[in-house]
N, C-alpha and C positions, 0 to 999 in steps of 0.2 A: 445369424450373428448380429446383422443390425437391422432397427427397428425400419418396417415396410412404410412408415410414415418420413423418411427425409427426402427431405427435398430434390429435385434432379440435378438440381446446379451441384449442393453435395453428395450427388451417386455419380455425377459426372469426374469428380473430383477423386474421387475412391478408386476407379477405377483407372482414372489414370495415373493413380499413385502405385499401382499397380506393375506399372512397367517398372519402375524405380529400383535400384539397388536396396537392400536391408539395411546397409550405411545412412543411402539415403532417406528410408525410409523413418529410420531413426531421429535422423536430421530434423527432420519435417516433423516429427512426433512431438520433440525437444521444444523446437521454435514453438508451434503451439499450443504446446503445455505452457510454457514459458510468456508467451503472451496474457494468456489467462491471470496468470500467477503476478509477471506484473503487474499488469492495471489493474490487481486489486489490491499488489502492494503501494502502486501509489497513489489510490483511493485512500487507503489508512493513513500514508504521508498525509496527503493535502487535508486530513479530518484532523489530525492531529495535528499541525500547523495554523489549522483555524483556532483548536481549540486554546493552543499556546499565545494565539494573539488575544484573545477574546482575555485569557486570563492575565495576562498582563498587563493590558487595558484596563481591568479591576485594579490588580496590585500594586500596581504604578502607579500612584496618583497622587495629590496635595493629603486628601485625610486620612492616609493609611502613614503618609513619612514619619507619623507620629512614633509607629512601632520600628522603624530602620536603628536606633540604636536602642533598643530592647537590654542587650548585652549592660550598656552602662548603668540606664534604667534601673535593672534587677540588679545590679552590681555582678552579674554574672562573668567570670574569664574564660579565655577561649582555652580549648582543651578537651 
């Protein structure tokens, strides 16, 4: 079932997951699925949080405030 290539630190681990209840084996499965899953959700956060500063850094600025009242601009009303 699992591959003849890992490591002993993890066939030392397997096996003594082995004593473990199903509960807790479960446990253990959850936590590190879950770990995984985290830190690559908050890989996406902190990508997406660059990208949010990066672009408002752009947008925010002296030569763009030209376009903040657009709306009056084009005589356009909100609605």
């Amino acid at each position: 079932m699992l591959p003849s290539t890992i490591s002993p630190k993890l066939a030392a681990v397997i096996e003594e997951s082995k004593r473990l209840t199903q509960t807790e084996r479960l446990v253990l499965a959850r936590t590190l699925l879950d770990s995984i899953l985290s830190d690559e959700a908050m890989e996406e956060i902190d990508w997406n949080e660059l990208g949010l500063a990066s672009f408002q850094r752009d947008w925010d600025n002296d030569d763009d405030a030209i376009y903040d009242h657009w709306r009056e601009h084009y005589g356009v009303t909100e609605g």
